[in-house]
C-alpha positions in Angstrom: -151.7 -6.8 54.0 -154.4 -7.9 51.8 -152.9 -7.5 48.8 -151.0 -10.6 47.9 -154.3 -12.5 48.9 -156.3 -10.0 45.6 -153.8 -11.7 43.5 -154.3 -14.8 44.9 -158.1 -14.7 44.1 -159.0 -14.8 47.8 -160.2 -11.4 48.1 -161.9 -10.8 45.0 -163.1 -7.5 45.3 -160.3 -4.6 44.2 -162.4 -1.9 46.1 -161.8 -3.9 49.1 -158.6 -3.1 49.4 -159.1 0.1 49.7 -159.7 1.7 53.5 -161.0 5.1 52.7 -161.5 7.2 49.7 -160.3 10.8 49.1 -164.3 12.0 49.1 -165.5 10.2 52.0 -162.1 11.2 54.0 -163.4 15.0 53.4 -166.6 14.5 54.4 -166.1 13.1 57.7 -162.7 15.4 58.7 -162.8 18.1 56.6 -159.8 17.3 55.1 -158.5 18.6 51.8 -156.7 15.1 49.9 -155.2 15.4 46.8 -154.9 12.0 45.2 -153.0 12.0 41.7 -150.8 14.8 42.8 -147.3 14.1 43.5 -145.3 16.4 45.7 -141.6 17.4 44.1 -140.4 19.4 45.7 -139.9 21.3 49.1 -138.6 24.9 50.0 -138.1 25.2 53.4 -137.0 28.8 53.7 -140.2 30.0 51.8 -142.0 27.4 53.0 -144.2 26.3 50.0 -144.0 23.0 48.2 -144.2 22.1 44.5 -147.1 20.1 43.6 -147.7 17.9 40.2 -151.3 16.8 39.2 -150.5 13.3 37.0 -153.1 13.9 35.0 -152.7 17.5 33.4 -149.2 17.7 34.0 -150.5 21.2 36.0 -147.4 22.2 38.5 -149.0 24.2 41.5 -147.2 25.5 44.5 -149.0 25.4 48.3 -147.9 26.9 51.3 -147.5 25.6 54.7 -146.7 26.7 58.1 -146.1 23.2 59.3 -145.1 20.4 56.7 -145.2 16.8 57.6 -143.1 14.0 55.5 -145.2 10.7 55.6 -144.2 8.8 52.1 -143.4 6.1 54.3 -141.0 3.3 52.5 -139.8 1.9 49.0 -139.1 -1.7 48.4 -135.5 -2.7 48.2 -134.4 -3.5 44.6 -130.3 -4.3 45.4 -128.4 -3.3 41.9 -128.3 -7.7 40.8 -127.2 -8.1 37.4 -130.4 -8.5 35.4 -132.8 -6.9 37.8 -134.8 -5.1 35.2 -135.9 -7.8 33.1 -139.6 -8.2 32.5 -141.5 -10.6 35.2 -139.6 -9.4 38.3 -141.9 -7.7 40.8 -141.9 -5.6 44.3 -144.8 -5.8 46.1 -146.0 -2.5 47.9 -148.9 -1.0 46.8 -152.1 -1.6 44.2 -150.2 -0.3 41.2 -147.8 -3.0 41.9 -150.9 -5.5 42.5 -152.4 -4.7 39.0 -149.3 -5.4 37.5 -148.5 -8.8 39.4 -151.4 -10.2 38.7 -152.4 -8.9 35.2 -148.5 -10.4 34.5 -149.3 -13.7 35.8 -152.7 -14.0 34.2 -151.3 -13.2 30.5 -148.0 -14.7 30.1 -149.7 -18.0 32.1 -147.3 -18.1 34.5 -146.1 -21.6 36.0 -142.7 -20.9 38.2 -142.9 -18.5 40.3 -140.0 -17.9 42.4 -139.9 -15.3 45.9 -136.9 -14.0 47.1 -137.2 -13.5 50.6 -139.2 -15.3 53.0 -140.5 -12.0 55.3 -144.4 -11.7 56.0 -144.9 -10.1 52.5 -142.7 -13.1 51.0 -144.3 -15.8 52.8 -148.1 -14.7 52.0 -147.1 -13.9 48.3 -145.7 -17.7 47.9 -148.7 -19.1 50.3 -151.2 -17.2 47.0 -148.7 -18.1 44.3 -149.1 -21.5 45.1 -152.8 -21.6 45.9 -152.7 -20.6 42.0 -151.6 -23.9 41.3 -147.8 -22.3 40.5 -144.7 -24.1 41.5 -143.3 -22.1 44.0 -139.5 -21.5 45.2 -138.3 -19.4 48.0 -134.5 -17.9 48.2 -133.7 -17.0 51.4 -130.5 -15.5 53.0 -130.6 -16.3 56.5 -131.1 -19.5 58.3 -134.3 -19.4 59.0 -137.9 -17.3 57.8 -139.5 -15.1 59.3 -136.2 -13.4 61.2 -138.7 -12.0 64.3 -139.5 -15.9 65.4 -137.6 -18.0 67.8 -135.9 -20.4 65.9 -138.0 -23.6 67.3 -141.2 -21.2 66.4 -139.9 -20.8 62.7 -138.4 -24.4 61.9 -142.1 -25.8 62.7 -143.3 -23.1 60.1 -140.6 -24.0 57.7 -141.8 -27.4 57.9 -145.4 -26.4 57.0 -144.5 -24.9 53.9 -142.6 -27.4 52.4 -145.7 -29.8 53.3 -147.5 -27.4 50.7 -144.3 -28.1 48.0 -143.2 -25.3 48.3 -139.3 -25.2 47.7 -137.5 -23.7 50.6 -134.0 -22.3 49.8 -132.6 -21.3 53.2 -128.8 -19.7 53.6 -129.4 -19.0 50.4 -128.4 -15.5 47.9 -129.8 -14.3 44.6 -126.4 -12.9 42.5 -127.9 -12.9 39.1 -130.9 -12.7 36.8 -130.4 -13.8 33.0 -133.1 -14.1 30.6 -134.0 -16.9 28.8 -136.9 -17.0 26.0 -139.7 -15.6 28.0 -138.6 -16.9 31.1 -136.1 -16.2 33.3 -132.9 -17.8 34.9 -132.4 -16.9 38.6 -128.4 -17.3 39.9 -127.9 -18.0 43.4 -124.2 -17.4 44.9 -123.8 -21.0 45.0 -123.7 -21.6 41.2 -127.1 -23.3 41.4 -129.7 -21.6 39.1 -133.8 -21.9 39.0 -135.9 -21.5 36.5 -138.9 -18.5 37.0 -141.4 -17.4 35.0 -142.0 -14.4 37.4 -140.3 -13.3 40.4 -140.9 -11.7 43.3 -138.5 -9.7 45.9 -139.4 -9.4 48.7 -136.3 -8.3 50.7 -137.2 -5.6 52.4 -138.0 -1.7 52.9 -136.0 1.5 52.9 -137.8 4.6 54.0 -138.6 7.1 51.0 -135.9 10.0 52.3 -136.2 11.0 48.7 -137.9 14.7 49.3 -136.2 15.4 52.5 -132.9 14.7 50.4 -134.3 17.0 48.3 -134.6 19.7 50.8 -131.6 19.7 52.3 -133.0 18.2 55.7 -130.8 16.3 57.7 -131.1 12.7 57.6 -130.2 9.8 60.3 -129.1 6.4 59.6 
């Protein structure tokens, strides 16, 4: 939650985004966390997993008589036309942070456009603009904030825009086309706004990537 406010300068501190450290999470449970070490894979009949330390490169198997899968979710990037140019972002953990803001701070970014107006969507505009950008926000359905009554939302809707912000509702991203060192981003309607860097914000998918893997069976 706090990290579109670090990029927005409000919480200043990096460490403070930070809950709990590996070291101090031993010391008070006893638990054995493994930080830099990504798990790659998983054999179920032999129960052991494959283990990679990011630094060395040094491939380790563990065992387990119980495994638990907790890699939680991965940001929707949908397969747009010009998604992988430079200055287009996901926002969902402090890697992604560094580069967000490390982005906007060297290229001196000035349009900023969100796509999506969710809770991560909506604070990263609310810092964007408190950064002095001008800020657009593309969104698909008819109103933000899809949880909120209607009457609830519209009165929110109305705040933002009080802040000039730009508020696309009923609104699609189809294309993204690069242009100098900025970007062109094509909505469905033929309309098209410029961006220095942009931000999608669309949504999660949980990370079924391992249990894939392992042959578990997934549900919908």
């Amino acid at each position: 939650c706090g990290l579109p406010y670090y990029i927005g300068d409000v919480i200043k501190d990096r460490n403070a985004l930070f809950v709990q450290t590996a070291s101090a999470f031993n010391q008070r449970f006893n638990i054995d966390v493994r930080v830099k070490t990504e798990v790659a894979g998983i054999d179920p009949v032999s129960k052991t997993i494959t283990a990679i330390h990011q630094k060395t490169g040094e491939t380790y198997k563990e065992t387990y008589d119980k495994l638990v899968l907790s890699p939680g979710a991965e940001p929707i990037r949908p397969p747009l036309p010009g998604i992988t140019h430079e200055g287009i972002f996901t926002l969902r953990n402090v890697t992604d942070t560094d580069f967000i803001k490390g982005f906007i701070q060297q290229k001196h970014v000035k349009k900023a456009v969100v796509i999506g107006a969710g809770f991560i969507g909506l604070e990263m505009a609310e810092n964007l603009r408190d950064l002095g950008l001008d800020v657009s926000i593309i969104e698909m359905g008819n109103q933000i904030l899809a949880p909120l009554d209607y009457p609830i939302a519209a009165m929110v809707q109305q705040h933002i825009r009080s802040k000039g912000v730009h508020l696309l509702l009923n609104n699609a991203v189809s294309a993204f086309e690069k242009e100098g060192d900025s970007l062109k981003v094509i909505l469905k309607n033929g309309d098209a706004l410029d961006a220095d860097v942009v931000i999608m914000s669309i949504g999660v998918r949980p990370d079924t990537k391992l249990a894939a893997m392992a042959g578990l069976k997934l549900g919908e």
